[in-house]
C-alpha positions in Angstrom: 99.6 182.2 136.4 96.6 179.7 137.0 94.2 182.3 139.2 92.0 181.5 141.8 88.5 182.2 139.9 86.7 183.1 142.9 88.6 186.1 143.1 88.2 187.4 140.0 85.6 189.5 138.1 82.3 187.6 136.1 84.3 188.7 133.1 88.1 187.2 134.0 86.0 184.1 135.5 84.4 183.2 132.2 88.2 183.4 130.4 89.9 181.1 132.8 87.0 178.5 133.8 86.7 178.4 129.5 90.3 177.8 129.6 90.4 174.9 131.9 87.7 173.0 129.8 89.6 173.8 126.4 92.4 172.6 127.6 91.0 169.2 128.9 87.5 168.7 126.7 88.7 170.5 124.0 86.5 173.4 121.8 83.7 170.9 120.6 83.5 169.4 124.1 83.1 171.7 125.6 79.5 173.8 126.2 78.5 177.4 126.5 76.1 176.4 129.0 78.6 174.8 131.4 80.9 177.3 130.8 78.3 179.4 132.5 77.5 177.0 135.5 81.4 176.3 136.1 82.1 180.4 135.9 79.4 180.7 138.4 77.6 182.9 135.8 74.5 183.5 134.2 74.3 182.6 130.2 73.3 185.8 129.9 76.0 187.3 131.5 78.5 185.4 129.1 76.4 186.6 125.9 76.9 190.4 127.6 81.0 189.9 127.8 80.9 187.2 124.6 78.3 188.7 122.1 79.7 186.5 119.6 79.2 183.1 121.8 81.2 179.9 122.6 83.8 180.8 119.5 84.1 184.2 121.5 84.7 182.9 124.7 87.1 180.7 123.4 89.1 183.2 121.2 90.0 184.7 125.0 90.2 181.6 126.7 93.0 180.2 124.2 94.7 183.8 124.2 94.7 183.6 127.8 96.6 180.7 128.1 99.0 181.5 125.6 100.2 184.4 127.7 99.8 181.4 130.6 102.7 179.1 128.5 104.0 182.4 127.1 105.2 183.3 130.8 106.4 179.9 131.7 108.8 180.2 128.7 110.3 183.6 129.5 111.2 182.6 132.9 112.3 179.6 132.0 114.3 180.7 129.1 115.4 183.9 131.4 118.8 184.1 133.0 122.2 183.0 132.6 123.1 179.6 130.7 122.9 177.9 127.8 119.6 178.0 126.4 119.3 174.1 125.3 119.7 173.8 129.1 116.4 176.3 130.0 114.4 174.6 126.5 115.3 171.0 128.8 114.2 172.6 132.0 110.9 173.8 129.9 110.4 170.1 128.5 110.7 168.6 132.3 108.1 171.9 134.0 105.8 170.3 131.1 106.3 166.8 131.7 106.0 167.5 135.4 103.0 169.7 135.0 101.0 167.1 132.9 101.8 164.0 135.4 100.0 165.9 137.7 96.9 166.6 136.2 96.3 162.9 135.9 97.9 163.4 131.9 94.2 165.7 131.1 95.8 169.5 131.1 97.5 169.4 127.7 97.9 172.7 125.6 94.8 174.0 125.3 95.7 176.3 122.3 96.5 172.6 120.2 93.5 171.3 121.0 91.5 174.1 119.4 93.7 174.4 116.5 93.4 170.5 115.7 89.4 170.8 116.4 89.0 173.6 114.0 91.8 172.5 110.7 90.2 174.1 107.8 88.5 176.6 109.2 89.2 180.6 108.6 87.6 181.0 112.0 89.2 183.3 114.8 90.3 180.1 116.6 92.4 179.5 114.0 94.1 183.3 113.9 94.7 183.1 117.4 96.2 179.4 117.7 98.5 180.7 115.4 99.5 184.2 116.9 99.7 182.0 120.0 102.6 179.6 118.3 104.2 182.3 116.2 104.4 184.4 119.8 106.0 181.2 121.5 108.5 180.8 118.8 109.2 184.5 119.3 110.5 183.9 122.5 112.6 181.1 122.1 114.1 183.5 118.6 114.9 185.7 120.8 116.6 183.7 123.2 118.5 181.7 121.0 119.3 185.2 119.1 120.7 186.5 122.2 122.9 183.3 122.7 124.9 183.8 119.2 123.2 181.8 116.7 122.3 183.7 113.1 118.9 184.9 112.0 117.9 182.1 110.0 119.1 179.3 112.8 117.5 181.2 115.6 113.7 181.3 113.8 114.4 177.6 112.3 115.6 176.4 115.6 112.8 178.3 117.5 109.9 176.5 114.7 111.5 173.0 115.6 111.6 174.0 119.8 107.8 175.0 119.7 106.7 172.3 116.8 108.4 169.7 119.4 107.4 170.6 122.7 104.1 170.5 121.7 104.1 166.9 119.9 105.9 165.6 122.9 103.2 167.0 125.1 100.1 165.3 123.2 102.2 161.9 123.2 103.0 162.4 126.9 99.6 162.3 127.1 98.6 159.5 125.2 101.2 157.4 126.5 100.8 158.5 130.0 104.4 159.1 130.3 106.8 162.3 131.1 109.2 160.8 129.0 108.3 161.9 125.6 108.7 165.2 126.9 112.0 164.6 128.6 113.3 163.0 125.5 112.5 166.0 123.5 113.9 168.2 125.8 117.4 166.3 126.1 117.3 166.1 122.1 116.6 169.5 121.8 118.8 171.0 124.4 121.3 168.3 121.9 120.4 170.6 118.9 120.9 174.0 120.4 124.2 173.0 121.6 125.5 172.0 118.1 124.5 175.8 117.4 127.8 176.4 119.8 124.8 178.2 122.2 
């Protein structure tokens, strides 16, 4: 889903450019200003779409790239197979995905939630929605393979709660195999479910 920015509205070019830099500055490092000059915008035409500012900006920018990771789940998870099979495919799209942005293009939506801990702030509410909506989708998934209520949202918690630690210790260590690991373990764990 990653949109050329140029060919979208001031509005849509704010959202994604604001993406980008959560996802490799993170929410304190990165400036409303700059925003701006990166979006090709005025400041003033940010304030206009973002009255509320950076933490504005930032609540669309994060949603926005759930629905991003939110897509590359359903259509990996999509289709005919075991799903421990599509989770492992998901690990190794991350992995891939992360080598090639030099190990700087993490998960935007952890970054923000670990920057703001403590907070009742709206980045908060919509890091969570984000990971809640995530381990919706694997749920459903795993519900459609067989498994039971319970399993499926337990199993779904430990999928998203995962992929996500292996991705910021990819990153740290520089290396796709955290993220392959935790995909071959988890695929491991869905497949005990008899999915």
């Amino acid at each position: 889903m990653v949109q050329n920015s140029s060919a979208l509205g001031t509005r849509d070019r704010i959202v994604v450019v604001a993406a980008r830099l959560i996802q490799r500055q993170g929410y304190v490092g990165t400036g409303i200003k700059q925003i701006a000059k990166e979006a090709e915008a005025t400041l003033g035409s940010v304030y206009h779409f973002f009255p509320g500012g950076k933490e504005a900006v930032a609540v669309a920018a994060i949603a926005y790239s759930a629905e991003e990771f939110a897509e590359m789940l359903r259509a990996g998870l999509a289709g005919e197979g075991a799903p421990g099979v599509a989770i492992e495919r998901c690990a190794g799209e991350l992995a891939v995905g992360l080598r090639e942005s030099g190990w700087v293009d993490g998960c935007p939506v952890t970054a923000a939630a670990l920057e703001t801990l403590g907070t009742e702030s709206e980045i908060q509410r919509v890091c969570a929605e984000a990971l809640r909506g995530w381990e919706r989708i694997v749920e459903d998934r795993l519900l459609g393979a067989g498994l039971a209520a319970e399993d499926a949202r337990e199993v779904a918690t430990t999928v998203i709660g995962a992929l996500e630690g292996a991705e910021v210790t990819a990153q740290v260590a520089r290396s796709e195999e955290p993220l392959r690991a935790v995909g071959r373990q988890l695929a491991r764990l869905v497949g005990t479910y008899g999915a």
